[in-house]
N, C-alpha and C positions, 0 to 999 in steps of 0.2 A: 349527615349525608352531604354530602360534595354536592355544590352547583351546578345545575345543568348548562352546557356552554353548546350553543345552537352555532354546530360546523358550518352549516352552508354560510351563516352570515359571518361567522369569524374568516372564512375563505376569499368571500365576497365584498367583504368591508372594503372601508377607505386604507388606501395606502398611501403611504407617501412617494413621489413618483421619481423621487431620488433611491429607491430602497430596489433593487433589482435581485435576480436570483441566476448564477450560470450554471446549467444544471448539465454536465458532461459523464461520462460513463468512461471506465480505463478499469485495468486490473491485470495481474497476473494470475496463473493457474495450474494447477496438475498438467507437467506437457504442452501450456500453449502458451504463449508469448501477449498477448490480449484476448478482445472480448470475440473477434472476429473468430480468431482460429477455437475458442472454447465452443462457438454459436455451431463451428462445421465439424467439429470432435461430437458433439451432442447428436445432431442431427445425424453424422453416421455411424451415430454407436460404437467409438471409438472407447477402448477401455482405458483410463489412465490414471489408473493404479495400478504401480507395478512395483519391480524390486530392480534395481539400479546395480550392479557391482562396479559403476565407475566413480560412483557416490562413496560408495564405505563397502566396504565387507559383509557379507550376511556371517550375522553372529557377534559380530564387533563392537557390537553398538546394547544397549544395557534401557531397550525398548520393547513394550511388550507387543507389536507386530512386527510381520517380515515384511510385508511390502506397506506401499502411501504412494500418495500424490507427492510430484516433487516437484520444483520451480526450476526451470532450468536460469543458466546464465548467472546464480548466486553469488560469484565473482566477478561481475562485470558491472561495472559504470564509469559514466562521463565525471569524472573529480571536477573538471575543467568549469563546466556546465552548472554545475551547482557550488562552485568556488572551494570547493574542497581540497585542499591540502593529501597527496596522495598519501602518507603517514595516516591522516586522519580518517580518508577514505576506507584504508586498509583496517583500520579500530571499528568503524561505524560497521553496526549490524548490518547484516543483506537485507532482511525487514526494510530497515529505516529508509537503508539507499532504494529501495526498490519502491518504499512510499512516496521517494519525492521523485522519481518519474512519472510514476502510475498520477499522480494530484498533477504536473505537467503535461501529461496526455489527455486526463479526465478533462481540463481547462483547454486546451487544444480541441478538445471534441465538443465544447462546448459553443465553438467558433473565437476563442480571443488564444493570445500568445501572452504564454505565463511571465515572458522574461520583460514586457511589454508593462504591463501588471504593479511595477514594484513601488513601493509606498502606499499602494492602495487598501481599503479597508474592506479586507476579505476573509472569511473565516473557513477550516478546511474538517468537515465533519467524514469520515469513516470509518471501514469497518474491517477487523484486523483477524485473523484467528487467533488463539492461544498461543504463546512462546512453550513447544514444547523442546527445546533445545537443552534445557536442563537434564534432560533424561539420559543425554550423552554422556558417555565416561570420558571425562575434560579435568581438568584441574585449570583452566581457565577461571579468573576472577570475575565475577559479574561488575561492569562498570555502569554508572549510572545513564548517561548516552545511549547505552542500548535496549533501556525499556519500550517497551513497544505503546504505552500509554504517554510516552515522548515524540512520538512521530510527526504527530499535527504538529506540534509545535516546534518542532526542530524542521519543518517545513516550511512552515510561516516566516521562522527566519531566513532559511537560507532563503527564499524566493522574496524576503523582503517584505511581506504581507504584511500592514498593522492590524 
């Protein structure tokens, strides 16, 4: 049997006053651009699961529903901003690029500037859906860069994080 670990005092213990926590919110979503626009799509029961024909074609695509939730903007980002090389911008996953804005806004929400930040010893914990992109009919080669359990960490660098 596993040790009982008594939460209130592991919460409440001593810390060290060097060890701080910035705890920000950011994200993209089905039709909304952040947390804001998801908070007023919720609140007026806004349906956003839909079916797109300026995305793909119904029928096209080798997936077993017709409509989803889709992220708008999947070709757009700042290369500049996160030192990316536009060649490499164009390879990196929409995932990845949309991870290290979403961890720059999440950090901005939390009151500090990410670009402000670099060298610092920060660590970038979240939470991703499944890569269902495989289901596409591609002959695209999966490159190693584009794994979606690379994200934190191809964050960490570009933002300079140790």
């Amino acid at each position: 049997m596993a040790p009982t670990v008594d939460c209130h005092e592991y919460c409440t213990g001593e810390f060290d006053p060097e060890d701080i926590v910035i705890s920000g919110i950011a994200g993209r979503f089905p039709e909304c651009d952040n947390v804001g626009e998801l908070k007023e799509s919720l609140y007026n029961k806004k349906d956003l699961v839909v079916f797109r024909d300026d995305r793909f074609e119904k029928g096209a695509i080798n997936v077993p529903y017709s409509s989803c939730g889709l992220i708008r903007n999947l070709d757009k980002v700042d290369a500049k901003i996160f030192r990316l090389t536009p060649y490499i911008a164009n390879l990196t996953d929409p995932g990845a690029r949309i991870h290290m804005e979403v961890t720059c806004e999440a950090i901005a929400d939390a009151g500090y500037d990410p670009f402000d930040m670099r060298g610092e010893r920060i660590g970038i914990f979240n939470a991703t859906t499944g890569d269902d992109t495989h289901r596409f009919e591609t002959n695209a080669v999966p490159m190693p860069f584009t794994f979606r359990t690379m994200n934190p960490n191809r964050t960490s660098y570009t933002l300079d994080f140790t």
